[in-house]
LOGUVO-388734 format. One record per residue (C-alpha): y negated, x negated, z; residue in one letter. Coordinates in steps of 0.5 Angstrom, whole numbers, plus 500, padded with zeros to 3 digits. Example, Ala and Ser with C-alpha at 12.3 -4.5 7.8 and 13.67 -1.06 7.14 Angstrom:
509475516A502473514S
end
This chain:
232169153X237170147X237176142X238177135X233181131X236184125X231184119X233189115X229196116X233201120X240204117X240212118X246215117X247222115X253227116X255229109X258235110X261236103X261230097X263226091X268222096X268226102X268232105X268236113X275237115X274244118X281247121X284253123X284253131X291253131X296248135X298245129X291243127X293244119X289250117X284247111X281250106X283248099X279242096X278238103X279231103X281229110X285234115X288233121X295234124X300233129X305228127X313230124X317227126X314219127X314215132X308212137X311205137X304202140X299205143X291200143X283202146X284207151X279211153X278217157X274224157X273229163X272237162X271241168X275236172X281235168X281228165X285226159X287220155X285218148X288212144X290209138X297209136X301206132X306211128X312209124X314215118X319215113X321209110X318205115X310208113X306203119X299208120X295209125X294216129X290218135X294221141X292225147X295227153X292231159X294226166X297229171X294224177X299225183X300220188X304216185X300209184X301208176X303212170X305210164X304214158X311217154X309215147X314221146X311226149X303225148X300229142X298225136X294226131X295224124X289224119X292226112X288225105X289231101X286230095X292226093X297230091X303233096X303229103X304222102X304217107X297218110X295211109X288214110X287211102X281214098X279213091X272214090X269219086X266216079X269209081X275204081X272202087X277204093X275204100X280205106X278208112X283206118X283211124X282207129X278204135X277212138X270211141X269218145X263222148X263229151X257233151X257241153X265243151X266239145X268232145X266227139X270221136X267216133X274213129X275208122X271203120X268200114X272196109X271194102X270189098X263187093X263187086X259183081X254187079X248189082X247197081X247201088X254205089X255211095X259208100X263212105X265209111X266211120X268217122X266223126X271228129X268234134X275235138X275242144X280242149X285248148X292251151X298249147X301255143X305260147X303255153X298254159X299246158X292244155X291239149X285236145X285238137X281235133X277238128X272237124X271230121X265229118X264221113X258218116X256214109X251208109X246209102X245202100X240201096X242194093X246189096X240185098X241191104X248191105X249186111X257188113X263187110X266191116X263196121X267199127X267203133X266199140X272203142X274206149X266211151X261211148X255215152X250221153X243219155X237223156X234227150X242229149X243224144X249221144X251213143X257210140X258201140X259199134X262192132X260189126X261183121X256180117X257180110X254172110X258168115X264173117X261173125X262179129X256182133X255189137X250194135X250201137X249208132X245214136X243221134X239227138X243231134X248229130X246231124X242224122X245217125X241211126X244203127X240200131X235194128X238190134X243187135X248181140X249174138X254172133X260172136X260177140X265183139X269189143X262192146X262196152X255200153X251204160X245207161X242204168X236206170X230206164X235201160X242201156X246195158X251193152X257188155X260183149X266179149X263172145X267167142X263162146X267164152X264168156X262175157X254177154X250182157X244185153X239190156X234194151X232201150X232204143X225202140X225195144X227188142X234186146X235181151X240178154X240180162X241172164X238173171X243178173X250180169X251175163X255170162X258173169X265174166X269170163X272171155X279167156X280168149X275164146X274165139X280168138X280176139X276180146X279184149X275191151X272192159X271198163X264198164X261205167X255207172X256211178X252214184X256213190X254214197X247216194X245209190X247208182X252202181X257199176X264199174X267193171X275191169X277186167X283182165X284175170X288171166X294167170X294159169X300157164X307156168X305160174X310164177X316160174X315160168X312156163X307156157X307164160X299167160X298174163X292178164X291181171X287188172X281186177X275191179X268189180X262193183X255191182X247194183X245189178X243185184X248184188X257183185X263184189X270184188X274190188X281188188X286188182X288194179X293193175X301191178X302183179X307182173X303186168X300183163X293188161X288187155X283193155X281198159X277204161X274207167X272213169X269216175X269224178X264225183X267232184X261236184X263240178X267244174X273249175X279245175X284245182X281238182X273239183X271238190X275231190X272225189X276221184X276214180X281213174X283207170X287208164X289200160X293197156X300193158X303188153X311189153X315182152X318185147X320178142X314175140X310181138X309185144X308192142X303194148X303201151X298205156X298207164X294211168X292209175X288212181X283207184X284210190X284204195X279201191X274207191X274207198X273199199X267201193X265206199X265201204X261196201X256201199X255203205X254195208X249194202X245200204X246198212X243192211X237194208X236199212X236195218X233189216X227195213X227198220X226191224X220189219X217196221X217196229X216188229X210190225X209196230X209193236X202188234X198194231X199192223X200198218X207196215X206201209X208198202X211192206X217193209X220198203X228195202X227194195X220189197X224185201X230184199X228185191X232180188X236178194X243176192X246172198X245171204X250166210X247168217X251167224X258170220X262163221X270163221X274157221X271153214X268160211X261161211X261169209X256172205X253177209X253182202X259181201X259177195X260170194X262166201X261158202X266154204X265148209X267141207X270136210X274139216X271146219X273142226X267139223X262146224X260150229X258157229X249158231X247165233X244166225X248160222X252153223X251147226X254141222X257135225X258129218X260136215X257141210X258147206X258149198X256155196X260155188X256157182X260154176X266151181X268157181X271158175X273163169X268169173X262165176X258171181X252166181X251164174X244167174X242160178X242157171X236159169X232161176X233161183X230161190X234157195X231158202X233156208X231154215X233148219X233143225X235135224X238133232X236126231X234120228X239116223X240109225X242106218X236106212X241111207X238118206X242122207X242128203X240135207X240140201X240141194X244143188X248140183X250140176X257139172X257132169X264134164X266127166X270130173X264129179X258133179X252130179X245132184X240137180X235138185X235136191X232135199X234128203X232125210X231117212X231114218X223113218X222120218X220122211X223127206X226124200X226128193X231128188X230131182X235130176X236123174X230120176X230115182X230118188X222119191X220118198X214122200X208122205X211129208X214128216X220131218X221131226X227131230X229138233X225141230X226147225X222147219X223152212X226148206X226152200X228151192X226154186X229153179X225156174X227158167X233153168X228146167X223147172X224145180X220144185X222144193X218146198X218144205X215149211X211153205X208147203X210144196X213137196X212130191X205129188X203134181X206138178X214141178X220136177X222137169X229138168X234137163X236144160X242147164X245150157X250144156X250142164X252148168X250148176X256147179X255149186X249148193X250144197X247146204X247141211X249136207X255133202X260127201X255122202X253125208X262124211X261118213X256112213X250114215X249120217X257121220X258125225X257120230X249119229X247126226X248134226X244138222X243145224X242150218X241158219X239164215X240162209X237167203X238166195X234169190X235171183X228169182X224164183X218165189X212164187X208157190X204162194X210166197X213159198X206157202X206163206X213162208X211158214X211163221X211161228X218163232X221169228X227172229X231177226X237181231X245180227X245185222X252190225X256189220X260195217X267196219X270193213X279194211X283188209X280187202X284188195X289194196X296194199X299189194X294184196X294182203X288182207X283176205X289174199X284172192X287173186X289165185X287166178X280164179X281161186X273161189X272167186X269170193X270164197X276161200X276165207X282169210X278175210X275175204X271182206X266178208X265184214X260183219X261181226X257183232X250183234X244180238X238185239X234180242X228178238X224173240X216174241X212174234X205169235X200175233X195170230X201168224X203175224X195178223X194172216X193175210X199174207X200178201X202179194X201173190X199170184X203167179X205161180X200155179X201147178X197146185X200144191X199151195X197157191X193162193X194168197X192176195X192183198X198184203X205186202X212184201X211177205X211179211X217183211X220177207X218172213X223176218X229174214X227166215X229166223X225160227X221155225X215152227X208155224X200151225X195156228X192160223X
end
């Protein structure tokens, strides 16, 4: 687990409302926002006569209903004066799929310096009181936040430079603004001033303390979580070695602020946070390439979310500049999800054009178990860098839009204006993405229902009490994938409408089973780093449990194993080498592969025709172990692997890969039957996986909920963005919806069902570990399908 622990005490902030380099900026309430009082450094008001040129770092505010944009902009004055203001505008939110803002028309705000003398160019330049030191306070970055009527703006950074001398010195440094919704002067049309504006400065005593060079807001929203406290990302650069890292600033009431001990690996800017359930949930943009997600609470150490979110999306940009991401949190179809938008980069010299690089707008949804794409949000020749999201659920407020159930994106698009692109904003309604967000909730909590529903009246039927056994959250608990009997053409579809698997070496090759397929010298993969720029599954990476059942026809004729299950890792060198993984020979005897030692055979037996369970695990990314009919493979303890870190799992491989084309194991000598196969984000115990082994159970199809093509109506049913090509699988339905169903189930054996399988202990070095109490397992063993089971 990575984290980041600052050693320094905890930072307290306080808002200084008059002081020796600052003081509040309390305006008139007027349309013009310029009524200060006398004396007062820093006042706000509507820009004279400059112009918007750019518009960066969306972010969007509700009040009761009505939904506003905030942005910096980017205002030219006279003698071409470059400063930055913020601008707002209420959208409007017709039908029309996009809007792009009129940067001539928005109501831009402008932080003037009063202490100067007459109104210069509001360069937002201050010289400190009793000092030579100057400090600039840039307005930008708007970081927003609601609570109650008022709106409140984090803006500006610090930015100063050390002196040789070692006395401590009062800093100024971000800003505060409190902003209402008001109508224009002699108008209904409503607006935000800005108001109050409060210095936050840092008292340092010593340089010992003083860490950064330059803190800055996270930019787009920041949140309210329980207590009204209220919480700003933060970006930050560390004094030593010039690295970015992401922290947050919070108060329960704005009078004391608090930057957390806390903080994200180096690298790691443009933070977006959630609060979901008892946690916070920051995303950071790191130069390593890839986007880290970090869960903590105030008080507690942070810790990178490895075995769910992190690392799950790309940062195209690498060690150059992140850009901001739409992350929010929702209850949708009463279950609470995330919101992600991201841009997926093209490759260069598509579309015709060479050394061309354009970021495509894409949504995803997530539970924090389960990822699904949406579809794209912003047009297919826009180029987008950051966004912000924002949903209405429509339950209150007073505005003509309550009532109606809404989800907003406002982002950035680049103009390819010469070589510097002067980026503008637009607005769109998510409406065809809310709806397929709706759908695949309502699948998600389907199938649930069901797979808790047939646990429950199996149970029922032999006289067992199902309590604490068959809840949807004990069974499908870490959960990610499952491919059962949902098989088309050479796509094996995730049943959670995530990742699909694809079928190698001809789908004419692969035959549909009422709960999975049936592979003739065929195979299928299941991607996991193959899947390029955002990898769904990267969660494999460190822990996983790969569980299937399967049925071998017969007896190969030729002595070569032939490979029936198992993982592989990028290699770097263009071909991807076995990890862990499961073999047969034609002496009956399961051979074992564990990293790159030789390959193992075992004293185990496997029979022709007959189904036996083989599951997986992986465990902190360097222990394996495999498992066969609840029985752990090989003598001793787990195999130990080379670490992941520097060798990605690329994808599973599932009834066989390319040694199993041709040769032995051709589909003239043998076919391998692979039904309900399950992925878990976490590693079964030894015990569950003894437990795992149950005489002749069946589960009926799941009905799968009526799906629409995916994507919206710029994306073709089942066209995925070829940006990142498997993000979803390769199927020509990526809905990866539900087809048909099967009632029938088959008998369960009382005596198996009446064992004492149960809650489990921690996972020990022994073969079988041991069994405790009575529980999850049960329900789990109904996922599994056939096979056989030894009376108990």
């Amino acid at each position: 687990m990575s984290r980041r622990v600052f050693n320094s005490t905890v930072l307290l902030l306080a808002v200084v409302m008059m002081c020796c380099c600052s003081g509040a900026a309390s305006s008139q309430d007027t349309s013009s926002a310029s009524g200060s009082s006398k004396g007062k450094l820093f006042d706000w008001r509507d820009k004279k006569g400059e112009t918007v040129s750019s518009l960066r770092v969306p972010s969007l505010v509700e009040m009761n209903g009505d939904v506003f944009a905030v942005a910096e902009a980017q205002c030219t004055g006279t003698g071409e004066c470059v400063f930055t203001g913020i601008a707002s505008e209420l959208l409007a939110l017709t039908d029309e799929p996009s809007n792009e803002l009129d940067m001539s028309k928005l109501k831009t705000q402008v932080l003037v310096n009063r202490s100067s003398g007459g109104e210069q160019c509001p360069s937002q330049t201050a010289v400190l009181a009793g000092t030579q030191r100057v400090k600039k306070v840039h307005v930008s970055r708007p970081t927003t936040v609601m609570q109650g009527s008022d709106i409140y703006m984090l803006a500006g950074n610090y930015s100063w430079t050390y002196e040789d001398k070692a006395d401590s010195v009062f800093q100024c440094g971000l800003l505060l603004v409190k902003g209402n919704i008001n109508n224009e002067e002699g108008s209904t049309n409503k607006r935000i001033l800005w108001k109050d504006t409060y210095d936050l400065p840092w008292i340092s005593n010593g340089r010992q303390e003083q860490s950064w060079t330059r803190l800055i807001g996270g930019g787009g929203s920041g949140i309210k979580i329980k207590g009204d406290t209220l919480l700003f990302p933060l970006e930050g650069t560390k004094k030593e070695d010039g690295k970015a890292v992401s922290l947050i600033m919070y108060s329960s009431d704005t009078a004391g602020w608090v930057i957390s001990r806390e903080m994200s690996a180096d690298g790691c800017s443009d933070p977006s946070v959630v609060e979901w359930k008892d946690k916070l949930m920051m995303m950071t943009a790191c130069d390593d390439g890839r986007r880290r997600v970090y869960e903590f609470n105030l008080t507690e150490s942070w810790t990178e979310a490895l075995g769910t979110l992190s690392r799950v999306w790309g940062n195209k940009n690498g060690n150059k500049k992140g850009v901001g991401n739409g992350f929010i949190t929702a209850t949708i179809e009463d279950r609470d999800v995330m919101l992600v938008t991201l841009p997926v980069y093209s490759k260069k010299g598509e579309n015709g054009k060479e050394n061309v690089e354009k970021g495509r707008l894409h949504l995803w949804l997530t539970d924090n178990t389960h990822i699904v794409y949406i579809g794209p949000v912003s047009g297919k020749d826009e180029d987008v860098a950051a966004s912000s999201l924002l949903y209405k659920s429509g339950k209150s407020g007073k505005s003509k839009t309550n009532g109606k159930e809404e989800l907003i994106a406002l982002y950035e698009k680049k103009k390819a204006d010469g070589e510097n692109p002067s980026p503008g904003m637009v607005s769109v309604r998510l409406t065809a993405q809310l709806k397929r967000v709706k759908e695949v909730v309502a699948t998600w909590k389907e199938v649930d229902e069901r797979v808790s529903q047939l646990c429950t009246t199996l149970l029922a039927q032999k006289g067992f009490s199902s309590d604490n056994a068959c809840g949807a959250d004990k069974i499908t608990d870490g959960l990610v994938g499952f491919l059962s009997g949902n098989f088309s053409e050479n796509t094996w579809k995730d049943e959670y409408l995530g990742v699909n698997a694809t079928v190698k070496n001809g789908a004419a090759e692969a035959t549909k089973t009422s709960d999975g397929v049936t592979f003739h010298g065929a195979w299928a993969e299941w991607p996991v780093g193959s899947q390029g720029e955002n990898q769904l599954y990267h969660f494999a990476n460190y822990n996983f449990t790969l569980v299937a059942t399967v049925s071998i026809d017969k007896v190969p004729k030729e002595d070569t194993p032939i490979p029936l299950m198992g993982v592989k890792k990028m290699n770097g060198a263009g071909k991807n080498k076995v990890f862990l993984g499961l073999s047969y020979s034609n002496k009956n005897k399961w051979q074992l592969r564990c990293g790159d030692e030789k390959t193992t055979e075992l004293s185990s037996n496997w029979k022709p025709e007959t189904t036996h369970q083989v599951a997986i695990v992986l465990q902190n990314g360097k222990q394996g172990s495999i498992y066969v009919d609840g029985q752990r493979v090989g003598v001793g303890a787990s195999c130990a692997l080379g670490s992941t870190e520097s060798q990605e799992i690329s994808h599973f491989y599932i009834g066989g890969d390319e040694r199993s084309a041709g040769g032995a194991g051709s589909k003239e000598e043998v076919s391998v039957t692979v039904t309900n196969v399950l992925l878990y984000n976490r590693p079964l115990s030894t015990a569950e996986m003894t437990a795992l082994k149950m005489k002749s159970v069946n589960i009926p199809k799941l009905y799968h909920a009526k799906t629409e093509p995916r994507g919206t109506p710029s994306t073709p049913a089942g066209q995925q963005p070829s940006e990142w090509g498997h993000l979803v699988g390769s199927s020509k339905d990526a809905s990866g919806g539900v087809e048909g169903a099967d009632s029938q189930i088959r008998e369960v054996n009382a005596t198996a069902l009446s064992s004492n399988l149960g809650n489990v202990s921690q996972e020990n070095n022994s073969d079988a570990g041991t069994m405790r109490g009575s529980g999850l397992l049960p329900s789990l063993l109904l996922l599994l399908g056939p096979w056989v089971f030894a009376a108990l």
